[in-house]
N, C-alpha and C positions, 0 to 999 in steps of 0.2 A: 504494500500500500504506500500512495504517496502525498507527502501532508508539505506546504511550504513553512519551514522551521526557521525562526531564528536561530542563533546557537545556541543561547540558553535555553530557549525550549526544546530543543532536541535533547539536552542533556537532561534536562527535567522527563521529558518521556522514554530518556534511555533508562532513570531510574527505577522508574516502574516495568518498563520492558525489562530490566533487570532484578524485578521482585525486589529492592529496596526498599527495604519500610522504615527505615528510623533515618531521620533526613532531621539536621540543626544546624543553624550557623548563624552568621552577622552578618547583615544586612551592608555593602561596598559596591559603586560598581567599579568594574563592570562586571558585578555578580549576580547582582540582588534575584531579577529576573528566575534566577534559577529556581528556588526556595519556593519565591512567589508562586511560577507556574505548578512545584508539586501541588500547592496547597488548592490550586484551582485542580488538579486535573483529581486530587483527592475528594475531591465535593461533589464534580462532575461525574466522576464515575464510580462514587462513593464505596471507594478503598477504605479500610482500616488499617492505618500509618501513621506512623509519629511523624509529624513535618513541621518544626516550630522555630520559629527566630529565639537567639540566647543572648544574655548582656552582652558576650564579647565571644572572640573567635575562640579564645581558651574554651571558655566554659563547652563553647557547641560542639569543639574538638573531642571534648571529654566525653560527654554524652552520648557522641556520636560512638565515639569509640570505646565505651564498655558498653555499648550493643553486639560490637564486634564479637569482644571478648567472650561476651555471653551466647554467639552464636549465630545471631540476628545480620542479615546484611543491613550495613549501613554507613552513610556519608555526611561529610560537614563540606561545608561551601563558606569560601569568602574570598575575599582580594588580596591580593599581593601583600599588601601594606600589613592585611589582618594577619599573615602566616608569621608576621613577628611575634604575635602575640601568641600565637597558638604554640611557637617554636616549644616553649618548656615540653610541655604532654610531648610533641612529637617524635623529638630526641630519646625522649624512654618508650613510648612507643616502636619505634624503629626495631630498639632490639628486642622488648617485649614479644612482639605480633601480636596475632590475632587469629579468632578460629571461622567467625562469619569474616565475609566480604569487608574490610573499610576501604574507603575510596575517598580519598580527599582531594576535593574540587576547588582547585585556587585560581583565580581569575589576573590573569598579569593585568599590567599596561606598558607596554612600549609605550616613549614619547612622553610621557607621564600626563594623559589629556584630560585624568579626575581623580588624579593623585599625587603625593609630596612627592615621591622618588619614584624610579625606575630600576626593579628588582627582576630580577629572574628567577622565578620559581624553581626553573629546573636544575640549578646550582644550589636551592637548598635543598631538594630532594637529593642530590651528590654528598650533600653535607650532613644529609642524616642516612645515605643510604638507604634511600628506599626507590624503587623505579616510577618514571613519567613518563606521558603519555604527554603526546605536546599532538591535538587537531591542529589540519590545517584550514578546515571547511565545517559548518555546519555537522555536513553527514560525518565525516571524520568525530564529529563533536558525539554524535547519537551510538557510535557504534562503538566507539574509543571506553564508553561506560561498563557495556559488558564485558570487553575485552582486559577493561580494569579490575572489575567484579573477577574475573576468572584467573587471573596475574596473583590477584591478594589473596585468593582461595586457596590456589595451587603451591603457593608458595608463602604463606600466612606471614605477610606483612602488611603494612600502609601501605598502597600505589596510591602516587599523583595523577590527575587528570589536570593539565595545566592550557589550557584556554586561553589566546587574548583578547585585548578587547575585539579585534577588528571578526575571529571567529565570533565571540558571546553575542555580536549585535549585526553582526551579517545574516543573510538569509538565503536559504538556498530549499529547491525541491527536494525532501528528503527521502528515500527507502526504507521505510519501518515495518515493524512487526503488526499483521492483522489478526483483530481479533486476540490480544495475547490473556492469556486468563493469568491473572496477579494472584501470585501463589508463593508468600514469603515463608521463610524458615522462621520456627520457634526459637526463642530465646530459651536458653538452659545451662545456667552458669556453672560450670565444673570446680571447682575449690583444688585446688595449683598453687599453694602459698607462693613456694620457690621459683613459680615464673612469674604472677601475677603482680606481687609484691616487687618492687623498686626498692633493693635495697643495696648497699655493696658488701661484699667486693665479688665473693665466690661467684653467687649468680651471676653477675652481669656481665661478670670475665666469661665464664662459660656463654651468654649471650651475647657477648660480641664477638668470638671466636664462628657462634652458628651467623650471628650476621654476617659476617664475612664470608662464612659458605654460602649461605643463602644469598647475597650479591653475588659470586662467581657462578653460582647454578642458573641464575636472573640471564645473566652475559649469555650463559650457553644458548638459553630461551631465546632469548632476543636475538641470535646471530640464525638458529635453525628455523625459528617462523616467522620471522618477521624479516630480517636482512638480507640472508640470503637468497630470498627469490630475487630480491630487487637487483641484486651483483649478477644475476645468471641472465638475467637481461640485459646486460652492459654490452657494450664493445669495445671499448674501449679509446684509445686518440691521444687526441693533445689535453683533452678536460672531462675532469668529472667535479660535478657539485655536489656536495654533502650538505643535507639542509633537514629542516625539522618544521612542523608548523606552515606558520602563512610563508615561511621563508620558500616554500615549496613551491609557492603559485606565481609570487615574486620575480623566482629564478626561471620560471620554466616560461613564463611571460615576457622576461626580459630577453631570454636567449632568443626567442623565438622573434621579435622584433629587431636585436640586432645583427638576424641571419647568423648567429655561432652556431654550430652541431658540436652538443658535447651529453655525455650519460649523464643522468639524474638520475641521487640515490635519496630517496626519505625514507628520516628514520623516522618512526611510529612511536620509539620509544629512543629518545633522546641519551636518558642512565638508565641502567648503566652500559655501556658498550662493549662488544666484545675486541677493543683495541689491537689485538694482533692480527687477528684476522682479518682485519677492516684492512689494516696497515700493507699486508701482502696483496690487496689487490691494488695498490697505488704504481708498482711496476709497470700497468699496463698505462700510465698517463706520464705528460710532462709536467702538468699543475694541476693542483687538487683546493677548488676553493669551496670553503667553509660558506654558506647563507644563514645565519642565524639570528635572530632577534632575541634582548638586546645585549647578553654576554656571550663569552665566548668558553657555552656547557661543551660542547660534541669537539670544537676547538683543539680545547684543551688533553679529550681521553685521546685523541689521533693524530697528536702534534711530529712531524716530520718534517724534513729539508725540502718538500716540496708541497706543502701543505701554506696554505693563504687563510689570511680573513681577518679578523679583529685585533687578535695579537700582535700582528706585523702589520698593523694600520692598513690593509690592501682594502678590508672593508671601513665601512662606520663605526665608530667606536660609542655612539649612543646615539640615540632616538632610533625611530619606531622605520622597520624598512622601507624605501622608495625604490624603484625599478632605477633610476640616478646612478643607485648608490652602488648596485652591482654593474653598469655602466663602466663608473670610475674604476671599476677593481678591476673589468677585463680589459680597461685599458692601462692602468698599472701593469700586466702582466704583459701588453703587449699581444692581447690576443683578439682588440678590438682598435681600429685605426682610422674611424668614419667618425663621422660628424653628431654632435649631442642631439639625442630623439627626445630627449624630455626635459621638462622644466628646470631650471637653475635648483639648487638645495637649500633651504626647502622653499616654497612659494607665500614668506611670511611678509614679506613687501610688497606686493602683489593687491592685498587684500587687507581693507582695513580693520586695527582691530576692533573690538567690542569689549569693553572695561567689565569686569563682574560686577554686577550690582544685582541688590534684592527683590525681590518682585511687588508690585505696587501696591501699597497698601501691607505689606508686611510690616507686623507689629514690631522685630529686631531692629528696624530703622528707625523709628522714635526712640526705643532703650536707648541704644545707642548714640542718639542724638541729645538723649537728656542726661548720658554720662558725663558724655563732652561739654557739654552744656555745663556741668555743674564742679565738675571734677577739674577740669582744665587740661588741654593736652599739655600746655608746657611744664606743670608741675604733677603727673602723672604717667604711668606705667601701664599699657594695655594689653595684656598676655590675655591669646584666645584660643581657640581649639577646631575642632575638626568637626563639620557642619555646616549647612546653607548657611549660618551666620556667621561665616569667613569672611563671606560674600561682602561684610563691613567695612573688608579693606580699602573699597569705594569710597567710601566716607573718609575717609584714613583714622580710624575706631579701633584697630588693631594692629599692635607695635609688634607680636610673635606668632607664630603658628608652628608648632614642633609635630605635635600626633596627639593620639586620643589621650584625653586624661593630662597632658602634661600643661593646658593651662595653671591648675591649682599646684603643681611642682614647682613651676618655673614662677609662679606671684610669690610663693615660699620662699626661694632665689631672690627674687627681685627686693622684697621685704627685709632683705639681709643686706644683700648690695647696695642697695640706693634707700636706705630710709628715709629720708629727704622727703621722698615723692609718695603720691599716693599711689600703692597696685590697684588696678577693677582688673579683675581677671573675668571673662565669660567662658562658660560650659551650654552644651546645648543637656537637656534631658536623658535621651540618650546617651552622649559622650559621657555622662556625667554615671550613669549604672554602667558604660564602659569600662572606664580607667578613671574615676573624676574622686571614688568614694574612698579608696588609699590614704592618695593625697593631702583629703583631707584630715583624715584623722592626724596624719605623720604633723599636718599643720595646727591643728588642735595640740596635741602634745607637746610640741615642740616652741605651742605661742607668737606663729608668725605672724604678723598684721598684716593682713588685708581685707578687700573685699569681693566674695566671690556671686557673681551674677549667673544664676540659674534661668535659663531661658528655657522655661516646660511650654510648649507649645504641645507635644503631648502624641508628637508623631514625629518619624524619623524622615524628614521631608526631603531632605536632598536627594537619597537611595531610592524614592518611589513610596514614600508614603508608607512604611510600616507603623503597625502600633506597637509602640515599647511597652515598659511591664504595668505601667500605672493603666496606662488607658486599658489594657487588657482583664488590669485585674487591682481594683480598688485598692484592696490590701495592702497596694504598695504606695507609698505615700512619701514624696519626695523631701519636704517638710520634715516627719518623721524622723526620717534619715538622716538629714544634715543634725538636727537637735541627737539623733542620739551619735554620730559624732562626737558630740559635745561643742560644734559651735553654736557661737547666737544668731538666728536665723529668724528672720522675718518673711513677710508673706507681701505678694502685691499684685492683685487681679489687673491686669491692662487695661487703661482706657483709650480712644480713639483722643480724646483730651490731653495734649502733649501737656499741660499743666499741671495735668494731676503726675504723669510720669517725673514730670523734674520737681514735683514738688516732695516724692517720694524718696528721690535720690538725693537730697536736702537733708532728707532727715536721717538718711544712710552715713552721707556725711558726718552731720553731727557724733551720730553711733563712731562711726571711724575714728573721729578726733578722742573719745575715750577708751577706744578700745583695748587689750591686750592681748589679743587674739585675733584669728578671723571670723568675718562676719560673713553671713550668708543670707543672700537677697534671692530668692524664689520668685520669679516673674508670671506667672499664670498668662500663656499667651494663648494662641492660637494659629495653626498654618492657612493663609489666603488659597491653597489649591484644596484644602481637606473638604474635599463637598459635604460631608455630616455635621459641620459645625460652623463655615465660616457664611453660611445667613445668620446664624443667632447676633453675630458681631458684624457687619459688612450694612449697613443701611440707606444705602443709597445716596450719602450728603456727598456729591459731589462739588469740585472749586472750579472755580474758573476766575482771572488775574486782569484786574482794572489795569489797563496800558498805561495812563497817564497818571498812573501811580507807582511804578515800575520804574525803580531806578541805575536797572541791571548791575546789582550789588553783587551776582555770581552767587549770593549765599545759600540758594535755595536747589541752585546746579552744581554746587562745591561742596558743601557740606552735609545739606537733607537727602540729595542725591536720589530724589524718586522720577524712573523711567519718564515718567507721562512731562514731566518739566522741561520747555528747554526755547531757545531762542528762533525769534523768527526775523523775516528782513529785516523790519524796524529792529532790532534790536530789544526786543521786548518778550519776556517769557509771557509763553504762553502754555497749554494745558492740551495734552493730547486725547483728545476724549474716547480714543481707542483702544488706548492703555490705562487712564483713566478707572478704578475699580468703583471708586463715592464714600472713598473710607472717611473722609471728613479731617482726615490729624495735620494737611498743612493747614487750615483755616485758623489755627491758633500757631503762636509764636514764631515761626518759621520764616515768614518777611518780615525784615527792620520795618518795612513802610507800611505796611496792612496791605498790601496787594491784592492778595488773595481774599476774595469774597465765595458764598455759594451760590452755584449756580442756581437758581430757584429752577428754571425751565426742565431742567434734565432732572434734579432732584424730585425731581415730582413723578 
């Protein structure tokens, strides 16, 4: 049967084509998608599966993986960035195993297009020894799952399923299973102290002694069903490509437009490789180039005096592949002597850009604007965190962005460093049941002054709108939390009234100037895309900007920074009524001159 699949959604129905029933992870793209689709295609075809979002990548690793343990197939999903997090479990994992299927699905990004850095999964799958799987397509994406399921079964470890973004959000007409009847294995936990248990020295020695066998047995795998076919089709010449992934569509795209005739070999499983073998068929070529995105994994196991790519700068040494870029590399080699088929690298001048900023009528933009407001950037410190209200950089609202959680670490820092100044550090909700709830105790105990700005809008809105634990489940209570910390922790419902926001942080101030500790501000917001909630707050007052009151002070396109704002020929803001949402919050404070009035006409 054939269904047009994103990549996530292929991977999401390869799950169930592959009887995975305990499915957890965090919510990143370019992941998210994945998760999301089990839990539709669980309702829709109402399966009996665990498929649930966890505070952070660790925890979903965990869960995910003493399903394994206990027998159950099962997998964790997250991004790149998240496999940091989850690193601790994974490392004992590795040499642990597993007796059900685990499959850990990490989502890269090359180019870094919705992430701080640019990581290669499949280097730390190298790093803990356990094998990846790197699609290059869609379908690669759908089929790579049970080929992963069968990899970690047969050989009772973690396999990587490692995705980029350009596979996760490509689409392509997929080959699936019809009709598959979801038929998962029972959970039935065996009692195994001496492997189950992480402890040292004996066990772990003897477990990484079988790791290492079980990596060399992997090599043998991957060179008889998987590699080998591909070498028995070669012929060999002047070149062969060694590639993995999107690199595969790349290279065989690019040869093919600059008329080279050379073998393509993809590897299906990037680690571990069986390097010797690989190595004796390079006798039959003059150059052997690497295509891989963006380190140099396969590179590095088959490194020879005739081998090219990242390591000897032939290829790109970061961002995300261009056909360009193997270009340049076969003409470094001297195997390409014609004129440039494609665009200069990359085409960022070309095209202009587009600033991040919030979307109109989001509540983060007032907060933000009434910190500033009250707090003052030049005698202040603004550490923030990972969340659509980055997006404040706009504003220039926020002086750091490190990773989940390390706002409240680094105001800790900054309280020490520069006391002087005032910290507001922001956390989104989410970030904050992430990595946000540590911190702060370590800052409780240890008495650093700040103040930390909790922004509950009450959904993880940048990833596609998950609900995190409060909205799902009362019980949890963010308030709660921070007080039992032990910080002093106040509460503060949003208004559409920027006056009531700065009058608020007035009095946070005040708190601040006695404080001896940190202080925690709970914002009660709301997301403008959440259609369950944002009619209850969204009423319709829309602005519109008296011209001959307007005295183009920049203040309200510099500082407030809401899309619908911005200059027309005279010289005059005006009010984009397309973008325009009628949240009503510039009609207070926001013009030095009263500019802004309501529109009555539209308002109505």
């Amino acid at each position: 049967m054939k269904q047009t699949l994103m990549g996530n959604d292929a991977i999401a129905l390869g799950m169930i084509h592959s009887n995975i029933d305990m499915i957890s992870g965090y919510p990143g793209t370019p992941s998210s998608e994945i998760l999301t689709n089990v839990q539709k295609l669980k309702a829709q075809l109402k399966l009996d599966l665990y498929a649930q979002w966890a505070t952070n990548e660790k925890v979903g690793f965990e869960v995910a993986y003493a399903g394994a343990i206990a027998g159950r197939r099962a997998a964790a999903t997250m991004k790149q960035v998240g496999l940091n997090v989850a690193s601790d479990p994974l490392m004992s994992a590795a040499y642990i195993g597993n007796l059900g299927a685990f499959v850990l699905v990490v989502a890269d990004d090359p180019g870094f297009h919705s992430s701080q850095t640019e990581q290669d999964s499949r280097v730390f799958a190298k790093f803990a020894k356990i094998p990846v799987l790197d699609p290059a397509t869609p379908q690669d994406a759908y089929d790579f799952v049970s080929l992963a399921v069968d990899i970690s079964e047969k050989f009772q470890t973690p396999t990587m399923l490692r995705p980029v973004m350009r596979v996760c959000h490509a689409r392509q007409i997929v080959e699936v299973k019809e009709n598959h009847e979801f038929t998962p294995k029972k959970g039935k936990f065996q009692r195994e102290i001496s492997r189950w248990a992480a402890v040292p020295r004996v066990g772990r020695l003897r477990q990484g002694y079988e790791m290492i066998e079980r990596i060399n047995a992997i090599k043998e795998y991957n060179w008889e069903e998987l590699i080998k076919p591909e070498f028995e089709a070669c012929k060999g010449g002047k070149l062969l490509v060694l590639t993995s992934g999107t690199g595969y569509g790349f290279a065989k795209e690019a040869l093919e437009d600059l008329e080279i005739k050379a073998d393509i070999v993809k590897f299906k499983m990037p680690y571990p490789l069986p390097e010797n073998k690989i190595r004796k068929q390079f006798a039959n070529y003059e150059h052997i180039l690497v295509v891989e995105e963006p380190m140099a994994c396969i590179e590095e196991q088959i490194m020879a005096s005739n081998v090219h790519g990242r390591l000897d700068n032939t290829m790109n040494v970061i961002d995300e592949l261009q056909k360009i870029y193997i270009q340049d590399a076969l003409t470094k080699l001297g195997l390409y002597k014609g004129e440039n088929l494609y665009p200069s690298i990359p085409f960022k001048d070309e095209i202009p850009a587009r600033p991040p900023n919030l979307c109109p009528g989001c509540p983060h933009r007032d907060v933000y604007y009434s910190i500033m407001k009250v707090f003052k950037k030049k005698k202040s410190i603004y550490p923030s965190d990972i969340g659509c209200y980055t997006l404040a950089i706009n504003q220039e609202a926020i002086d750091t962005v490190l990773c989940m959680g390390a706002s409240v670490s680094m105001a800790s820092g900054f309280s020490i460093a520069d006391p002087e100044k005032y910290t507001v550090a922001t956390i989104g909700d989410s970030t904050f049941f992430h990595g946000g709830i540590p911190p702060l105790i370590n800052a409780v105990y240890q008495k650093h002054k700040f103040l930390l700005v909790i922004l509950d809008n009450s959904v993880v809105a940048m990833t596609g709108r998950q609900k995190p634990p409060q909205r799902q489940n009362g019980e949890v209570d963010i308030v709660k939390i921070a007080e039992g910390c032990g910080a002093e922790t106040y509460e503060y419902v949003y208004s559409n009234d920027l006056n009531d926001t700065i009058s608020f942080f007035k009095k946070m101030k005040e708190k601040y100037e006695n404080a001896t500790g940190p202080i925690v501000a709970v914002v009660r917001e709301f997301c403008v895309l959440d259609k369950e909630v944002v009619g209850q707050h969204i009423h319709g007052e829309f602005a519109k900007v008296i011209a001959e009151e307007c005295v183009a002070c920049d203040y309200c396109t510099t500082v407030y920074k809401c899309p619908p704002m911005g200059y027309n020929e005279e010289r005059k803001v005006e009010i984009d009524p397309f973008l325009c949402i009628g949240c009503g919050s510039c009609l207070n404070v926001v013009c030095p001159t009263e500019a802004f009035t309501v529109d009555e006409e539209r308002s109505k």
